[in-house]
C-alpha positions in Angstrom: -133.3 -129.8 -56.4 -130.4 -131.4 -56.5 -127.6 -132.0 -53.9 -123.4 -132.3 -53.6 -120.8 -132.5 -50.9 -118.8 -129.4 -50.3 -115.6 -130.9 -51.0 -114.1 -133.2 -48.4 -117.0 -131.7 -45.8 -120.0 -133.3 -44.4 -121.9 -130.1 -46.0 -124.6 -130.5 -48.7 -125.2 -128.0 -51.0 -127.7 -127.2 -53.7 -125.8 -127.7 -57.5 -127.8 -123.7 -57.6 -126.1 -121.2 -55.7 -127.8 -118.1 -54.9 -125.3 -115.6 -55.8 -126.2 -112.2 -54.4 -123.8 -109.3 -55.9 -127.1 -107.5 -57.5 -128.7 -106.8 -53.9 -127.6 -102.6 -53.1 -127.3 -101.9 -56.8 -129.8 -103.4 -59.0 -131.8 -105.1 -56.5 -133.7 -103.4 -53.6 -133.5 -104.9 -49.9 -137.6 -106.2 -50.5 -136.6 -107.3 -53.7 -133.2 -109.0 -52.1 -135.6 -110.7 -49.4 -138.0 -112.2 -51.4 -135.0 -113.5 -53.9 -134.0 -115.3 -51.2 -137.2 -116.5 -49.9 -138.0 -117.6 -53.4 -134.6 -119.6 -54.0 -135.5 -121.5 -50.1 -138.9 -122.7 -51.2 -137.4 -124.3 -54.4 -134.7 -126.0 -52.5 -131.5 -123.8 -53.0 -130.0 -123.7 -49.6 -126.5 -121.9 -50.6 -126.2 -118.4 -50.7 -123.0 -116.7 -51.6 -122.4 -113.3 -50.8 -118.9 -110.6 -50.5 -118.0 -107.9 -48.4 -117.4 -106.1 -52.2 -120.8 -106.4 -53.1 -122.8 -104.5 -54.5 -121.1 -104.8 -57.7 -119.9 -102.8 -59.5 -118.3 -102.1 -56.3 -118.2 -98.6 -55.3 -117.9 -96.7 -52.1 -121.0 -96.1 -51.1 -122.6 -99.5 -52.1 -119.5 -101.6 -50.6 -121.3 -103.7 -47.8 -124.7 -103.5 -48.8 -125.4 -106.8 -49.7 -124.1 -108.3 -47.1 -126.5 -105.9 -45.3 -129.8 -107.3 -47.0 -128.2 -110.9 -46.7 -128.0 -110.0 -42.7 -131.7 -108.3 -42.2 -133.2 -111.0 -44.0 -131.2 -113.4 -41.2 -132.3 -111.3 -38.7 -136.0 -111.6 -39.9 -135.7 -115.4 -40.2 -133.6 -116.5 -37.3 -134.6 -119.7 -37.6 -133.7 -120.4 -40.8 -130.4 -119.8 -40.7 -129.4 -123.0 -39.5 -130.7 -124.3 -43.2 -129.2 -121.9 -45.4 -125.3 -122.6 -45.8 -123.6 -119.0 -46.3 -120.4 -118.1 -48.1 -118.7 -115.0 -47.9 -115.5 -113.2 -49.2 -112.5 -110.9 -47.4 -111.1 -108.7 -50.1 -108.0 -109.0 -52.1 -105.3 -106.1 -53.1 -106.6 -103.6 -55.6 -105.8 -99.7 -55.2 -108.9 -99.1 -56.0 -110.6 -100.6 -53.1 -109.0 -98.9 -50.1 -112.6 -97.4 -49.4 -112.9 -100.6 -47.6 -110.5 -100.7 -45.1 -107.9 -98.4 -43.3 -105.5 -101.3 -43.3 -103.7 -102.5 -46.4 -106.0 -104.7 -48.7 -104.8 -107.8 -48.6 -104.5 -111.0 -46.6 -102.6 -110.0 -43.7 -103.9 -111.6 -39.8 -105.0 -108.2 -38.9 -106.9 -107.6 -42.0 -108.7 -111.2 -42.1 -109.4 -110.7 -38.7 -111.2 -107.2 -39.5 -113.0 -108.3 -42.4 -114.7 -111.3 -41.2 -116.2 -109.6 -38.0 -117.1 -106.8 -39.9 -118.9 -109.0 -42.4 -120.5 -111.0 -39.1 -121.8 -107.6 -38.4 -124.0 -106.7 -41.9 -124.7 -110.4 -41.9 -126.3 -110.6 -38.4 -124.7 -114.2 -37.6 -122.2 -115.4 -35.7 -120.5 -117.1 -38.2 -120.2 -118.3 -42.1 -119.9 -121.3 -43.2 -117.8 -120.7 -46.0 -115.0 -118.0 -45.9 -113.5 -117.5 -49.0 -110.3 -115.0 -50.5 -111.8 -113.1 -53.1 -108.4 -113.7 -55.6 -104.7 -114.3 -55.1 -102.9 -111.5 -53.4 -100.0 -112.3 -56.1 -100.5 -110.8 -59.6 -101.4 -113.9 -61.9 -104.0 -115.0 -64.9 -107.2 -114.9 -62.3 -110.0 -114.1 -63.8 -110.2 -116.7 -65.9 -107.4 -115.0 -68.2 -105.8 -117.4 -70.4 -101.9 -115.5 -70.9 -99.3 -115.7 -67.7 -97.0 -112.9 -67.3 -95.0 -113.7 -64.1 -94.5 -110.6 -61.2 -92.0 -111.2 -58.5 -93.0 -108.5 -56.1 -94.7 -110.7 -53.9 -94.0 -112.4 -50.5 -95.3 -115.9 -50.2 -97.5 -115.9 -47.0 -100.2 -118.8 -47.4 -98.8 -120.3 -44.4 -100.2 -117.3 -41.9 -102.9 -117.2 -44.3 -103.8 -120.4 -43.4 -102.6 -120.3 -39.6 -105.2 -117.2 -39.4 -108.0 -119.0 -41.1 -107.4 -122.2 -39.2 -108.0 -119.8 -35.8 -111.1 -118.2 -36.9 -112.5 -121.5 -37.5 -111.4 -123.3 -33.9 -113.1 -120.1 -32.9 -116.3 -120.7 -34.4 -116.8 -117.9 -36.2 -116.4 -119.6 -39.8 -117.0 -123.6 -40.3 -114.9 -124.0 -43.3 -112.9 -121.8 -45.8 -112.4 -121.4 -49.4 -110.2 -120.1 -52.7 -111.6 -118.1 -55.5 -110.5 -116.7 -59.0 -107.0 -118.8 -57.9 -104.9 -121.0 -60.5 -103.6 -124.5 -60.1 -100.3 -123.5 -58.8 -102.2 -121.7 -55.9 -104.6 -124.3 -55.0 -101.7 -127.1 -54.9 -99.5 -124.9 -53.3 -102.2 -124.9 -50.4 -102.9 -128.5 -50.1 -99.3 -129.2 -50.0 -99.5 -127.0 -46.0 -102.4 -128.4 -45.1 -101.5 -132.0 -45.8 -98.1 -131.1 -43.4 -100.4 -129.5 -41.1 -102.9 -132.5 -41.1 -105.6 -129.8 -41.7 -108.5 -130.0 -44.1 -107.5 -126.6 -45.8 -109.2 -125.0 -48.5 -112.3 -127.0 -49.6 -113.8 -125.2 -52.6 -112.5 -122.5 -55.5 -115.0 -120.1 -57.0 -113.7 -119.2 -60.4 -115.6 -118.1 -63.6 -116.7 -120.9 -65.9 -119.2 -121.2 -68.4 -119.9 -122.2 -72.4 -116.9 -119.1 -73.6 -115.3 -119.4 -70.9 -113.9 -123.2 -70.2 -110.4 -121.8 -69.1 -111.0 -123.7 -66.1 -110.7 -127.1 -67.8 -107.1 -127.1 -68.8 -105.7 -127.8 -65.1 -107.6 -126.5 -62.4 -110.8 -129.3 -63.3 -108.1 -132.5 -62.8 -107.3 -130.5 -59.5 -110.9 -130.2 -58.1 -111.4 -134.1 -58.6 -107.9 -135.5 -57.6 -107.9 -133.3 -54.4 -111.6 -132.8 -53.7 -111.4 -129.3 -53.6 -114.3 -128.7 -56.4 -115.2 -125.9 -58.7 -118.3 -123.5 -57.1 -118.8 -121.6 -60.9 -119.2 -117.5 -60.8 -120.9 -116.0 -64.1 -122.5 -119.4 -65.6 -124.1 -117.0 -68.1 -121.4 -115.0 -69.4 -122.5 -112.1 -67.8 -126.2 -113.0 -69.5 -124.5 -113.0 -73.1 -125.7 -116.7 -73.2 -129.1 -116.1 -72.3 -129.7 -115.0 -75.4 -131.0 -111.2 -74.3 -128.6 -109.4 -76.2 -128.8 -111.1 -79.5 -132.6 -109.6 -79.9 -132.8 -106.4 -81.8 -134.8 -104.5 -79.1 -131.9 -104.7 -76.6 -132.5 -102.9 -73.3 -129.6 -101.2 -72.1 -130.9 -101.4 -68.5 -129.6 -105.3 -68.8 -126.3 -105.2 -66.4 -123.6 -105.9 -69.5 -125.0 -103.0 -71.0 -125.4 -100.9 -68.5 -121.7 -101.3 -67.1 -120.0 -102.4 -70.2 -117.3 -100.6 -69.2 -116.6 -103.0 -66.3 -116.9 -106.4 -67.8 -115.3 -105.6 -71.1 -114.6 -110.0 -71.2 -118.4 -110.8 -72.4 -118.7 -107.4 -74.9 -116.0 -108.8 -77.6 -117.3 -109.7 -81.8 -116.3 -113.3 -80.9 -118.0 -113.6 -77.7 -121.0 -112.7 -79.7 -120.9 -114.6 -82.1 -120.2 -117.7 -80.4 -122.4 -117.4 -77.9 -125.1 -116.9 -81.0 -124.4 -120.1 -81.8 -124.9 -121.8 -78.4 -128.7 -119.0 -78.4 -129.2 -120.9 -81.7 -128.3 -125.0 -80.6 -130.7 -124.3 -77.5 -133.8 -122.7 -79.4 -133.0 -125.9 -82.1 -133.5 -128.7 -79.8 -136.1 -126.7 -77.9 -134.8 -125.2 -74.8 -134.6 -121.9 -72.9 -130.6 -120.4 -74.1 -130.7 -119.6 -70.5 -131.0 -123.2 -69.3 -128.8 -125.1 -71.7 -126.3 -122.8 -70.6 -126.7 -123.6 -67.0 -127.2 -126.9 -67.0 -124.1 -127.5 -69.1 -122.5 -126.5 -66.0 -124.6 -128.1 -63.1 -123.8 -131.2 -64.6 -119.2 -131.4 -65.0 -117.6 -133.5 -62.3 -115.4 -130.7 -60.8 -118.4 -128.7 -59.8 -120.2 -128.7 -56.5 -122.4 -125.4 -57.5 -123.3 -123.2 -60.1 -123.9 -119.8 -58.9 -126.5 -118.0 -60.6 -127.7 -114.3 -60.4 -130.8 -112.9 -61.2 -132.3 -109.2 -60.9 -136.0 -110.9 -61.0 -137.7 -113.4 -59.8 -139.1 -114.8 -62.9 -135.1 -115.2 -64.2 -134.3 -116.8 -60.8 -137.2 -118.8 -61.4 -135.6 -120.3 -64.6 -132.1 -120.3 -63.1 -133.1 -122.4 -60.5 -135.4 -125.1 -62.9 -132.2 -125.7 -64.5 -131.6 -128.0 -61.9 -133.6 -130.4 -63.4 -132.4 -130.2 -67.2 -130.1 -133.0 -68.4 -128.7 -132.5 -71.6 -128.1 -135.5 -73.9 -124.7 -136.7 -75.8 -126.1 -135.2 -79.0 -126.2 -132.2 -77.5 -122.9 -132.2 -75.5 -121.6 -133.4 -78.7 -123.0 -130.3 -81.0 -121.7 -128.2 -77.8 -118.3 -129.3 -77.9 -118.3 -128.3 -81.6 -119.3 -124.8 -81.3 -116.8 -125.0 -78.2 -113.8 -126.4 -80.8 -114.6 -123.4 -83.6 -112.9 -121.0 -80.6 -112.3 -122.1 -77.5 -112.5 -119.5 -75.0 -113.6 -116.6 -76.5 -114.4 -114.9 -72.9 -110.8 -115.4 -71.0 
């Protein structure tokens, strides 16, 4: 395994994240247990987790994963100190107000209730990466490529921060985070923490991956010119680049399948065929789809960690070996061609 700061901290993490947002839904609690047992003994000692999760999030899976995350702490108390944990409070959606009794959002009061309810499930103390799940403002998040701009908004990072800053003298989170944020917000962030003489936000989960490189045209530049790297979210596409769903026996248990009508991004003709073309280049120069895939991203400058989900242990298993798959300039090269036939099918 392989190993990267956490932006500007004196953390070390894994370039293979254990992402987590199966466990409650698709994944039992044993099952969610010896997942993470599993990712240990190979050397992944990141785990990334949401008070969302189970996903698709739903009322009466909201909190479980962080529940498995949090017995499996409590059943290994002394391993906690070498796992580094990242968690998520909630942004606005009126869909989500199953959650909380408080508006969703990033008010004090509502940080403040999320991350001690999320201390709870997770039976610690405290995170060591606290993150905002997406931009309370309406923007392109999500990796969407088209702006459209909304005024109804009231600019608050500054409490945001002020809040986040007071958790952390307070020990209860070590260092905070961004995710599914644009350029604008991540500069717009650094600018108050630079006044403040603060650290800031250290890291920005967005999606990235071979369809969907939307994260190259600004926010890359941004992750190495302010240390604030990229931890990448659905490095598979959703699996679409694993190469699964362009067999004819196609199993509609697989997760884009089964809720296709949640992650409509990955189920488009072009997403398809594109991604075909990446299944193809891998099974050419002899190598798993899976692992071309992921290694493509383990290895850009702007990222610290490639999250990776799995629903069994023998696809964690190959998640995880990515970490030792270099790709050569012929390949990038034959990559970047595919990439240049349509850029960002997947926004």
């Amino acid at each position: 395994m392989r190993y990267r700061p956490l932006g500007k901290t004196d953390i070390e993490v894994s370039i293979i994240c254990l992402g987590t947002m199966t466990y409650g839904e698709q994944n039992t609690e044993k099952e969610a247990h010896e997942q993470i047992d599993f990712a240990l003994e190979k050397g992944v000692n990141f785990i990334d987790t949401a008070e969302l999760y189970a996903v698709p999030s739903n009322k009466k899976t909201q909190g479980k994963t962080e529940e498995y995350v949090g017995s499996w702490i409590a059943n290994n108390v002394a391993k906690r100190k070498d796992i580094i944990l990242a968690t998520k409070v909630t942004g606005p959606s009126p869909g989500l107000k199953y959650i909380s009794d408080l508006p969703m959002g990033f008010s004090k009061a509502r940080i403040l209730e999320a991350i001690d309810k999320s201390l709870t499930r997770l039976q610690t103390d405290y995170v060591d990466l606290y993150q905002l799940h997406w931009p309370e403002r309406q923007s392109n998040m999500f990796g969407q490529r088209d702006y459209k701009h909304y005024d109804q908004w009231e600019d608050n990072f500054e409490e945001i921060i002020d809040t986040l800053e007071d958790i952390k003298k307070s020990g209860k989170i070590r260092h905070y985070g961004l995710s599914n944020e644009t350029s604008w917000g991540v500069m717009k962030t650094q600018a108050y923490a630079e006044r403040k003489k603060i650290d800031g936000f250290i890291s920005i989960q967005n999606p990235y991956n071979l369809i969907n490189r939307t994260y190259e045209i600004n926010l890359a530049e941004v992750s190495i010119r302010e240390e604030v790297p990229l931890l990448a979210y659905s490095p598979l596409g959703m699996g679409i680049l694993t190469g699964k769903y362009h067999q004819e026996d196609l199993n509609f248990e697989n997760r884009l399948l089964k809720y296709k009508a949640k992650f409509p991004r990955y189920l488009g003709k072009m997403v398809f065929e594109i991604a075909g073309k990446y299944v193809q280049l891998a099974r050419e120069i002899g190598i798993s789809p899976t692992q071309m895939a992921l290694a493509f991203v383990n290895d850009r400058p702007f990222v610290s960690s490639n999250i990776i989900g799995a629903t069994t242990i023998d696809q964690l298993n190959e998640n995880i070996e990515s970490a030792d798959v270099k790709l050569d300039e012929s390949v990038l090269e034959q990559i970047d061609k595919i990439h240049n036939l349509n850029p960002n099918p997947a926004p």
